[in-house]
N, C-alpha and C positions, 0 to 999 in steps of 0.2 A: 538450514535455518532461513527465514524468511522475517525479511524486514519489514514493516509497516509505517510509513512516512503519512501521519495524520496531524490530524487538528482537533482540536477538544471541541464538541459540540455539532461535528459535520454529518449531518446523515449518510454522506454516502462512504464516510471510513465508517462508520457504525455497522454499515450492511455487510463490508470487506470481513469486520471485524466477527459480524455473525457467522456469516461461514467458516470463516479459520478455527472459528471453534466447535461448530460443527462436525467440520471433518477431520478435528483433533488436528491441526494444523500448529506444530514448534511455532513463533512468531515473538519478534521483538518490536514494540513500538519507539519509534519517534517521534515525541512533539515537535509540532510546529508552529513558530510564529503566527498569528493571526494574519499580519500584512502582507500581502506576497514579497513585495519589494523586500523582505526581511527573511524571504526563504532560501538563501543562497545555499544550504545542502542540499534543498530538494531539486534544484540548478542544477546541483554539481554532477550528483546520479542520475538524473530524468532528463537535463535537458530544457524543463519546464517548471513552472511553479506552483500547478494543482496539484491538490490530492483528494483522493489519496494516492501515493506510490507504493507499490511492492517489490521487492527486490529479493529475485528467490536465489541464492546463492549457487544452490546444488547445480541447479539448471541453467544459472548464465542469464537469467530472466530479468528483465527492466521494463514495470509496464505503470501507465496510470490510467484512466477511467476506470472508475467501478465495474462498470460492465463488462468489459476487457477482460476487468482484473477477475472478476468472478465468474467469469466462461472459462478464463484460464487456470481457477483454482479447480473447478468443476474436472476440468479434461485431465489433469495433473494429478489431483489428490483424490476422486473419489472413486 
């Protein structure tokens, strides 16, 4: 399962979000605070306070930029 650590309204979890369903990608979202100073989950897993993050379980994976993140769905799922 793969977790999706977004924001309502972000383009770049939208683009995350296009792929995963794309390539029929399982995925759970979690909302996130608007403020970052208020994102202290996406702290706790990432490190960091952008998103989006994804956290792919099976694989041990913890990553954020989009672009990252969607070269590494690319290599992984499809």
């Amino acid at each position: 399962m793969v977790t999706l650590y977004r924001l309502e309204g972000c383009p770049y979890c939208e683009v995350v979000v296009d792929r995963l369903e794309e390539l029929d990608v399982d995925y759970e979202s979690v909302w996130v605070e608007g403020l970052h100073s208020k994102r202290n989950e996406v702290r706790r897993v990432s490190g960091q306070r952008q998103v989006p993050v994804v956290v792919d379980e099976e694989y041990g994976v913890t990553m954020a930029e989009s672009e990252r993140i969607l070269d590494y769905l690319e290599s992984t799922y499809a």
